[in-house]
C-alpha positions, 0 to 999 in steps of 0.5 A: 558842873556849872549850871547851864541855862538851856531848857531843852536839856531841863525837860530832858532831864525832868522827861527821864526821871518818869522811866525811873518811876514805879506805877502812877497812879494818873487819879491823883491831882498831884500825879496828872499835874506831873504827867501833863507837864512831862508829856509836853515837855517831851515834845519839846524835847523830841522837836529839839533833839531827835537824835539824842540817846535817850539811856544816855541821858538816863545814866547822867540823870541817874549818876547826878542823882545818886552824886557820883562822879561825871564820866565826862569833864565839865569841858566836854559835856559843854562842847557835847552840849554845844554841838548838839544845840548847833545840829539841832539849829543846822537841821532846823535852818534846812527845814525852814530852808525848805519851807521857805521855797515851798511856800514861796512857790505856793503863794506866786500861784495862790496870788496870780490865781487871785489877781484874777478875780473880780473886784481884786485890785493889785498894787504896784507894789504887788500888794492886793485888796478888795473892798468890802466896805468903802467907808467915808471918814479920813485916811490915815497917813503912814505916820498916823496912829490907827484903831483897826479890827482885824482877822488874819488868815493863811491862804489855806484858812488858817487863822494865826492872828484875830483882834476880832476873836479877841474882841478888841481893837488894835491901835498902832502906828502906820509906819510901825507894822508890816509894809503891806498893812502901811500901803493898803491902810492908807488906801482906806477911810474910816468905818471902811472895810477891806481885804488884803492878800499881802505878798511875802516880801511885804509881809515877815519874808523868810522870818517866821514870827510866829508857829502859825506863820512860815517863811515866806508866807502871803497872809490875808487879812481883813481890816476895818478902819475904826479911827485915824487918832493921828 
């Protein structure tokens, strides 16, 4: 059979040959390297494929290994394959799916709530903000390149993103980041400081760019202007 480049059959495969293995011995370099990397390999592999049948996939492992004849044609081990990767991605959609309304309804209430507050502004946009610092340099215009210190967070603390922790800077183009950071950056002036609380729809809306970030998420950052480089 060709080769199919699709790493979550390669971990499976990698993940089934521990249940042929006798005793391992986990005081041994080479076997803690072996079991660390099939542990996590397996949790990719049960994310991806939790209806798979598992002694199945011992009995193609084993019959490859040994170089026996397939007991299926290449022809129908792809369409299985096919059809497994569009379950997975159907089941996948319907979380997100869910997700999505979920957080979409949590952050309407998270953000009305915050609108009342002291000191929260709110945009007509829906953006909203409150100053930390004022500061009493230049604000950059939306085509401006900008050096800025950030910390991300979700409404619930969760940190997904911090040039702060990082310890360094973020440069960047205005126009070239979410809508919520291309409208509130512009409010502020160098060596200022402020907090946005940024609407889903102005933030990555049902996209979820990161593991850290879902659909429809608002996202609370606090920004420090540290230059305009125009």
């Amino acid at each position: 059979m060709k080769k199919i480049a699709l790493n979550a059959i390669a971990t499976a495969s990698l993940l089934a040959v521990a249940s042929f293995a006798g005793a391992v011995d986990l005081d041994k370099e080479e076997s803690r390297l072996g079991y660390s990397l099939g542990y996590n390999m397996g949790q990719g592999l049960s994310k991806d494929f939790p209806d798979m049948d598992f002694n199945a996939l011992k009995l193609g492992l084993a019959e490859a290994v040994k170089g026996g004849k397939a007991k299926l044609s290449e022809a129908d081990m792809r369409a299985a394959i096919q059809s497994g990767q569009k379950k997975a991605m159907a089941a996948r959609k319907v979380e997100e799916t869910k997700a999505g309304a979920k957080n979409k309804a949590a952050g309407v209430k998270f953000l009305a709530d915050n609108a009342k507050k002291d000191g929260v502004t709110t945009t007509d946009s829906g953006l909203q903000y409150s100053v930390l610092t004022k500061g009493e340099g230049k604000s950059p215009k939306a085509t401006d390149t900008v050096s800025v210190h950030y910390h991300g967070t979700l409404p619930d603390g969760t940190v997904f993103d911090s040039s702060v922790e990082r310890g360094t800077p973020a440069t960047f183009a205005l126009n070239r980041v979410i809508k919520g950071w291309t409208e509130g950056v512009q409010l502020m002036k160098e060596g200022g400081k402020y907090r946005f609380y940024v609407p889903e729809n102005l933030a990555y809306g049902e996209r979820a760019p990161s593991p850290k970030i879902g659909p429809n998420q608002v996202l609370i950052f606090d920004v420090e202007l540290i230059e305009v480089k125009g």
